[in-house]
C-alpha positions as a printed NumPy array, in Angstrom:
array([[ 11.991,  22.947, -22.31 ],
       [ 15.16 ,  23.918, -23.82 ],
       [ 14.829,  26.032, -27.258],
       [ 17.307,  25.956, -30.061],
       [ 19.73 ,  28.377, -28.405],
       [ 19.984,  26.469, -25.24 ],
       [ 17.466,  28.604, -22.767],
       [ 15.439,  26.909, -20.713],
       [ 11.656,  28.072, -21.392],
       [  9.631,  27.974, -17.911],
       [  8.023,  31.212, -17.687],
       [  4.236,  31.562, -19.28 ],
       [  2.824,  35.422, -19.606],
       [ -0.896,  34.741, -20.141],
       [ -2.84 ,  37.716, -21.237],
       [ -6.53 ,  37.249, -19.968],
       [ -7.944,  40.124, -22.132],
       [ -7.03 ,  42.626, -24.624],
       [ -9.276,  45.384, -22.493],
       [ -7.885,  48.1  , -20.167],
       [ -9.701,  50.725, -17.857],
       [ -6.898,  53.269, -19.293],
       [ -5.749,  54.715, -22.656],
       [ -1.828,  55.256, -22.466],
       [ -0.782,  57.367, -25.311],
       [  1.939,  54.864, -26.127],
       [ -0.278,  51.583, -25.664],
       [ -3.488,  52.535, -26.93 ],
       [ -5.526,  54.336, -28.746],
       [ -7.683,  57.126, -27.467],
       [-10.949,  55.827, -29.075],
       [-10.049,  52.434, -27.349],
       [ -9.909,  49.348, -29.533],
       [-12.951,  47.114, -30.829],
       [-12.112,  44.775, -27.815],
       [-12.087,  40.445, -29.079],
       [-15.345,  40.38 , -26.999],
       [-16.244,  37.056, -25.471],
       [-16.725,  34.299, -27.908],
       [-12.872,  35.   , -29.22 ],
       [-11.306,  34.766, -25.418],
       [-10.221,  32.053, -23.952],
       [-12.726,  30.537, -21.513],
       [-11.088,  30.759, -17.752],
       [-11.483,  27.443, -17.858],
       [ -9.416,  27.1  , -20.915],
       [ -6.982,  29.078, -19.198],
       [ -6.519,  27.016, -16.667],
       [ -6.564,  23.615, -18.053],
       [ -3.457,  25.14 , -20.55 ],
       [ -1.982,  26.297, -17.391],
       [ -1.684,  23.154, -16.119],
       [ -1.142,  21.206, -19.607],
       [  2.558,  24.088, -19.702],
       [  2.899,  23.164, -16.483],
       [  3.446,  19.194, -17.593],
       [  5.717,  20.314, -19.764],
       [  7.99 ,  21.843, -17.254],
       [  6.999,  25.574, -16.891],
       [  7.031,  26.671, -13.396],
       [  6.221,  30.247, -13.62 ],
       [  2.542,  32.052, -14.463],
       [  2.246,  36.266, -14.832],
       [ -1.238,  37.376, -15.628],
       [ -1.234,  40.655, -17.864],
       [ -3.582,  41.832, -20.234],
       [ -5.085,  44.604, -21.535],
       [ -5.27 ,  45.421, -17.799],
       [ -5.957,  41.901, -15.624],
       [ -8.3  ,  43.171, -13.548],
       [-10.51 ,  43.982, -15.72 ],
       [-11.493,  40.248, -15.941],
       [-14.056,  39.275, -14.245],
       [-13.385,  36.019, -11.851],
       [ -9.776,  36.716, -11.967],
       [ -8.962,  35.602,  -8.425],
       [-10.908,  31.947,  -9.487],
       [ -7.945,  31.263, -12.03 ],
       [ -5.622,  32.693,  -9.759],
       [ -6.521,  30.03 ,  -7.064],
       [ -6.532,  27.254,  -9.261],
       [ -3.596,  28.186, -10.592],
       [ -2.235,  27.733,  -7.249],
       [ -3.121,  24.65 ,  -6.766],
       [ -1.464,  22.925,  -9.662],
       [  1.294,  21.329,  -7.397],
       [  4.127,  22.255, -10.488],
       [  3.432,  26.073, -10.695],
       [  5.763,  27.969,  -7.913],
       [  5.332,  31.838,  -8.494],
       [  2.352,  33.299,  -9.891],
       [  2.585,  37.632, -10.324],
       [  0.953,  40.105, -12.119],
       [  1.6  ,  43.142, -14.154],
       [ -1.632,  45.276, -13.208],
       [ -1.748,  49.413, -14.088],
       [ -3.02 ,  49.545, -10.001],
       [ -6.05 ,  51.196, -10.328],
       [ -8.377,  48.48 ,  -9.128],
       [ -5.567,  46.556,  -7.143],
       [ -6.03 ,  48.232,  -3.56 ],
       [ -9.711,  46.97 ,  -3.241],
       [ -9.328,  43.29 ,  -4.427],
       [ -5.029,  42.964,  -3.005],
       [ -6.48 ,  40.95 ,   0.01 ],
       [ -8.682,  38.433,  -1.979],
       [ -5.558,  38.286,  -4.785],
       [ -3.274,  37.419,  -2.059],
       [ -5.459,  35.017,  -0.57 ],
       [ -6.166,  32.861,  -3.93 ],
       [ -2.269,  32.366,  -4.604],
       [ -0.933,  35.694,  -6.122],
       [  2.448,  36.157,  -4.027],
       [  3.741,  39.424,  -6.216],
       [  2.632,  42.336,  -8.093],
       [  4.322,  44.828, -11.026],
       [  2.457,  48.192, -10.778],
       [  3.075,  49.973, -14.022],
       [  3.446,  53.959, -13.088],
       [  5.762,  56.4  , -15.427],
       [  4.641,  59.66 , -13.076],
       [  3.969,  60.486,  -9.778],
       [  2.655,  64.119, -10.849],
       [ -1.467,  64.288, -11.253],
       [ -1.595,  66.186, -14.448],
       [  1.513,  64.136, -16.113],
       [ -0.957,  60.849, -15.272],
       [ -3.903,  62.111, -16.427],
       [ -2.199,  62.984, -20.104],
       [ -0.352,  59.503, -20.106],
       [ -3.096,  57.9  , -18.979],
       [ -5.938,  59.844, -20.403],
       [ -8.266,  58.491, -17.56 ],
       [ -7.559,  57.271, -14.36 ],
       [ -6.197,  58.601, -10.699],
       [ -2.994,  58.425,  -9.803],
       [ -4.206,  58.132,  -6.091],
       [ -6.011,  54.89 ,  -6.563],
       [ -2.303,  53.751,  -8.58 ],
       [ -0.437,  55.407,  -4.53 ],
       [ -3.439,  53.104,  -2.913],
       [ -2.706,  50.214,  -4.789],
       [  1.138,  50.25 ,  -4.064],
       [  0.531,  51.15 ,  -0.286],
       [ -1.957,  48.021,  -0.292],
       [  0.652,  45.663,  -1.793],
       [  3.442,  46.69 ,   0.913],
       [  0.742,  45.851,   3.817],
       [ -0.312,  42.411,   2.542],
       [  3.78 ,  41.888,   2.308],
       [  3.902,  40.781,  -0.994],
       [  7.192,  39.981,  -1.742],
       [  8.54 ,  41.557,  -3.813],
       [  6.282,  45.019,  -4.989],
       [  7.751,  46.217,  -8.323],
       [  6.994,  49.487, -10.09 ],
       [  7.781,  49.958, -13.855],
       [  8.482,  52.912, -14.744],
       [  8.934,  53.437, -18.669],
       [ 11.144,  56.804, -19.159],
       [ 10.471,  58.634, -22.129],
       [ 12.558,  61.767, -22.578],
       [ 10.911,  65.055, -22.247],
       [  8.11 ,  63.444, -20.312],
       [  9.332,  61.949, -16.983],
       [ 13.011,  61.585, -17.412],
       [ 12.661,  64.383, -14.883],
       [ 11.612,  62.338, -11.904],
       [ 14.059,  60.041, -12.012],
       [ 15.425,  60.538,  -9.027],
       [ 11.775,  60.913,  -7.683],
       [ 11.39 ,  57.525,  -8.258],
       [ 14.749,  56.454,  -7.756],
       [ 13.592,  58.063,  -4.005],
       [ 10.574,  55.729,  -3.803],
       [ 13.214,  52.492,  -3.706],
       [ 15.253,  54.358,  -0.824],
       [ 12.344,  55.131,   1.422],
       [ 10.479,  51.868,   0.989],
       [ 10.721,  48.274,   0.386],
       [  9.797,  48.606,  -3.466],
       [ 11.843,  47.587,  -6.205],
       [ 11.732,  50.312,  -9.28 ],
       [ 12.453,  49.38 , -12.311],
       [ 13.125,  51.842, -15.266],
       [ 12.521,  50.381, -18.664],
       [ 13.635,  51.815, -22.022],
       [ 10.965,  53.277, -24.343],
       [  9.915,  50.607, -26.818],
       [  8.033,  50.931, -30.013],
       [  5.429,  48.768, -29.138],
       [  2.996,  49.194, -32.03 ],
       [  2.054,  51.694, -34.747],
       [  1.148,  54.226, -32.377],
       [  2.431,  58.056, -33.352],
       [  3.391,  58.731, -29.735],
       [  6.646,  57.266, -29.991],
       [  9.058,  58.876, -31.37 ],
       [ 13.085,  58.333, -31.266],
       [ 13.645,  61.238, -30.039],
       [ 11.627,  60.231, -26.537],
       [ 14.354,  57.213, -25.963],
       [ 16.804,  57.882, -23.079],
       [ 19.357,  55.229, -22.811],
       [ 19.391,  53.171, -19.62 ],
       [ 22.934,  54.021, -19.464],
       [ 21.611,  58.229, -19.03 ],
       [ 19.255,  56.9  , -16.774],
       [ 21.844,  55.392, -14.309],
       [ 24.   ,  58.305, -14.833],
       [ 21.37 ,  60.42 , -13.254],
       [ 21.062,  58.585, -10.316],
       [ 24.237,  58.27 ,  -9.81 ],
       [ 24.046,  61.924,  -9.043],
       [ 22.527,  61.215,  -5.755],
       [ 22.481,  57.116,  -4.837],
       [ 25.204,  55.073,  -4.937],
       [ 24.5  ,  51.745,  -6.428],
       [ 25.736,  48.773,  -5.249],
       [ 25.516,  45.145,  -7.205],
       [ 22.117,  43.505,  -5.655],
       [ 21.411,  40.15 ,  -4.666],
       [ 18.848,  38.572,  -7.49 ],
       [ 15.053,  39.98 ,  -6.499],
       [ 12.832,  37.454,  -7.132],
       [ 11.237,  37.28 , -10.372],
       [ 11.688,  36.02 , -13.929],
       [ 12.548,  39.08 , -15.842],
       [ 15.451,  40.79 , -17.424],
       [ 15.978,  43.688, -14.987],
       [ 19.251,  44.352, -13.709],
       [ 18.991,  45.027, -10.049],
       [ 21.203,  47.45 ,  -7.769],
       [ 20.759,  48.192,  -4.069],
       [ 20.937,  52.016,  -2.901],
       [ 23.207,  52.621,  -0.313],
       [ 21.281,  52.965,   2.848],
       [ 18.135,  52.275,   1.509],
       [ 14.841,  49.849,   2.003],
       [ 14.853,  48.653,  -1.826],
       [ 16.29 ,  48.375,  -5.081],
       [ 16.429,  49.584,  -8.657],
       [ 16.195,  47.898, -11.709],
       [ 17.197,  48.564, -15.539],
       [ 15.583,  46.672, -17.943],
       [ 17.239,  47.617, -21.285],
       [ 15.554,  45.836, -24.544],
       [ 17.004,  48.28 , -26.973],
       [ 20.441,  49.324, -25.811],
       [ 21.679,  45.676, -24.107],
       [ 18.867,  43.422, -25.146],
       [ 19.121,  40.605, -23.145],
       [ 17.442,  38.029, -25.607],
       [ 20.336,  35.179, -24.641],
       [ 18.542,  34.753, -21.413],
       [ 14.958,  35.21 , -22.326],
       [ 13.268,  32.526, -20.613],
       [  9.05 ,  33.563, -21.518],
       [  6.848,  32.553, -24.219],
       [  3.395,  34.413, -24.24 ],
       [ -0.111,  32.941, -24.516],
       [ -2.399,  35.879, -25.648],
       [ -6.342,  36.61 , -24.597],
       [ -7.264,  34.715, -27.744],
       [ -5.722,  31.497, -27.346],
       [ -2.437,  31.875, -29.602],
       [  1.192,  30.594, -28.332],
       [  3.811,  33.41 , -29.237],
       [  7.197,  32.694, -28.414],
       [  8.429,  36.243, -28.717],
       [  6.795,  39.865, -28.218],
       [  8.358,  41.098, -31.351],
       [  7.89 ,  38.112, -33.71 ],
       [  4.52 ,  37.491, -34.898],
       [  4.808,  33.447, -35.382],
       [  1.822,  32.22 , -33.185],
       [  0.788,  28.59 , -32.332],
       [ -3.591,  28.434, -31.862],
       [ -4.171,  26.655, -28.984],
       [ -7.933,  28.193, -28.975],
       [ -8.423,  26.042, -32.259],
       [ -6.726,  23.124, -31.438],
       [ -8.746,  23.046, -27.922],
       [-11.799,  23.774, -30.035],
       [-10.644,  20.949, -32.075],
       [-10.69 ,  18.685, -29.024],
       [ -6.956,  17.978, -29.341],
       [ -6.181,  16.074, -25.669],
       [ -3.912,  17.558, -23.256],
       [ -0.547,  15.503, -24.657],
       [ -1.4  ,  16.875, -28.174],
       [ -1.652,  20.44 , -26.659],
       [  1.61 ,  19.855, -24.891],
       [  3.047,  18.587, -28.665],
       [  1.848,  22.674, -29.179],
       [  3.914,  24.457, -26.601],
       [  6.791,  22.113, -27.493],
       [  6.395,  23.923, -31.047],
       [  6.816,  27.076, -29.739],
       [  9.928,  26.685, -27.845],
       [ 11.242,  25.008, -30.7  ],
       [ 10.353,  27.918, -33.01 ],
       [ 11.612,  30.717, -30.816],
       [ 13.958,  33.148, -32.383],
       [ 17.259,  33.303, -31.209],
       [ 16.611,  37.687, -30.655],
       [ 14.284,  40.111, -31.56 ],
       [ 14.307,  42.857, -34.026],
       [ 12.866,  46.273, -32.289],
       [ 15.741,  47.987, -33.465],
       [ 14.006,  47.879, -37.266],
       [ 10.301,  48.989, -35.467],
       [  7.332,  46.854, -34.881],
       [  7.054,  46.313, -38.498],
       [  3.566,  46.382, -40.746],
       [  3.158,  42.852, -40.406],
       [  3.094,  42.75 , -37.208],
       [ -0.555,  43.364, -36.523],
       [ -1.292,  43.168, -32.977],
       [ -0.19 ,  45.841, -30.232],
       [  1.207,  45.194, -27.146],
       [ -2.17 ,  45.15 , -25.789],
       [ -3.033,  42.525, -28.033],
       [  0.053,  40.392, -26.382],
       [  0.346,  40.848, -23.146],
       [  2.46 ,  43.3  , -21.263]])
């Protein structure tokens, strides 16, 4: 499990579909994509079974993304047998909230012990122009939902994008204070060929923390559980934390510790590098489970020491984020 640089690789993002109930200006098109449709997915049950063929290898973390998760149907199914492969101990999700309030209990119940709730506003029109669909009060319900069932932790992601939201900062910053959630404010990424980003929309995470600094002191956190990059701070006084994840101005590449398996069925090592490994071929091909581990070997061998978003997503690089897993 160790790659060329010396990281140890157990953390598997698996994308179960390239769909998504919203349209974020920076994520997707507004016309929505020609989605893989069924015969190109992975089968759940070909989920699973590669699941539990990483987790033979030695990977010991699962986060479901898409698209949007919940979108797929019989989600909580893999979720529960995901659970019950005895090597797998934490299984998340990234989810965009709107469905999460009304299926939180069964999630919970199958195995999923955390949730990341994507939200960059807490103002209704700002949403609905981000989003281009959606409410933010089913997002509020969803968050509320995962604080009852005491998921542990609740993380928001909040991407700042100056002259958008880099004016509720501190709104957010507020929502750690008050309650037991753990923001995290991400730097604006070119994430694919998409016109809505623009340099000129990238706020430094340094800027960020100097604005909350303003009004919170921040004081050196005790690790929140997780897998991710996200530096975390306590506020003085408060219920929660915030986090800084900063792939652009401190990438943090040395102690990347993820490879990605997309909706498809192909093994990519790094979000920004478009080498893939197909695993949907090579299980069509009736390779056996030690051959498919021979696979994911591959791709922690062949995973780049960093990435290169400073040079843009690059023409070659086909797919979207969407297309990846978030």
């Amino acid at each position: 499990m160790i790659d060329g640089y010396g990281r140890n690789i157990d953390y598997l993002r698996v994308s179960v579909t390239d769909r998504c109930n919203l349209r974020c200006k920076y994520c997707m098109p507004e016309e929505g994509i020609g989605d893989l449709g069924h015969t190109r997915i992975l089968t759940l049950e070909q989920v699973h079974r590669l699941i539990q063929v990483a987790a033979g290898v030695g990977f010991k973390k699962v986060r479901f993304t898409g698209g949007e998760p919940l979108v797929r149907k019989n989600l909580v199914e893999l979720i529960r047998n995901t659970a019950n492969i005895a090597e797998i101990e934490d299984i998340s999700m990234t989810t965009n909230g709107i469905l999460f309030a009304d299926m939180a209990g069964e999630l919970k119940q199958g195995g999923l012990t955390r949730v990341n709730i994507s939200l960059d506003t807490l103002v209704d029109e700002k949403f609905k122009y981000i989003t281009r669909r959606g409410k933010l009060d089913d997002v509020k319900k969803g968050i509320q939902k995962a604080l009852e069932l005491n998921m542990d932790p609740v993380k928001i992601n909040m991407v700042v994008m100056k002259g958008f939201n880099d004016n509720e900062i501190l709104d957010f910053a507020d929502l750690a204070y008050h309650y037991p959630l753990h923001v995290r404010f991400i730097e604006f990424m070119p994430i694919g060929n998409l016109p809505f980003h623009k340099q000129e929309r990238v706020m430094s995470i340094e800027d960020i923390q100097d604005i909350i600094k303003q009004e919170y002191v921040l004081l050196p956190a005790e690790k929140i559980k997780g897998s991710g990059p996200a530096r975390y701070y306590q506020l003085k006084g408060g219920q929660g934390s915030v986090g800084f994840i900063s792939p652009l101005s401190q990438h943090f590449c040395a102690s990347c510790n993820r490879i990605r398996l997309t909706a498809d069925g192909k093994l990519r090592s790094c979000l920004y590098h478009n080498r893939e490994v197909d695993l949907k071929l090579a299980v069509q091909n009736g390779l056996g489970d030690e051959q498919l581990a021979q696979l994911f070997k591959k791709a922690i061998r062949n995973k780049p020491g960093r990435h290169e978003m400073s040079n843009g997503w690059g023409i070659e690089n086909e797919r979207k984020m969407f297309q990846i897993g978030g």
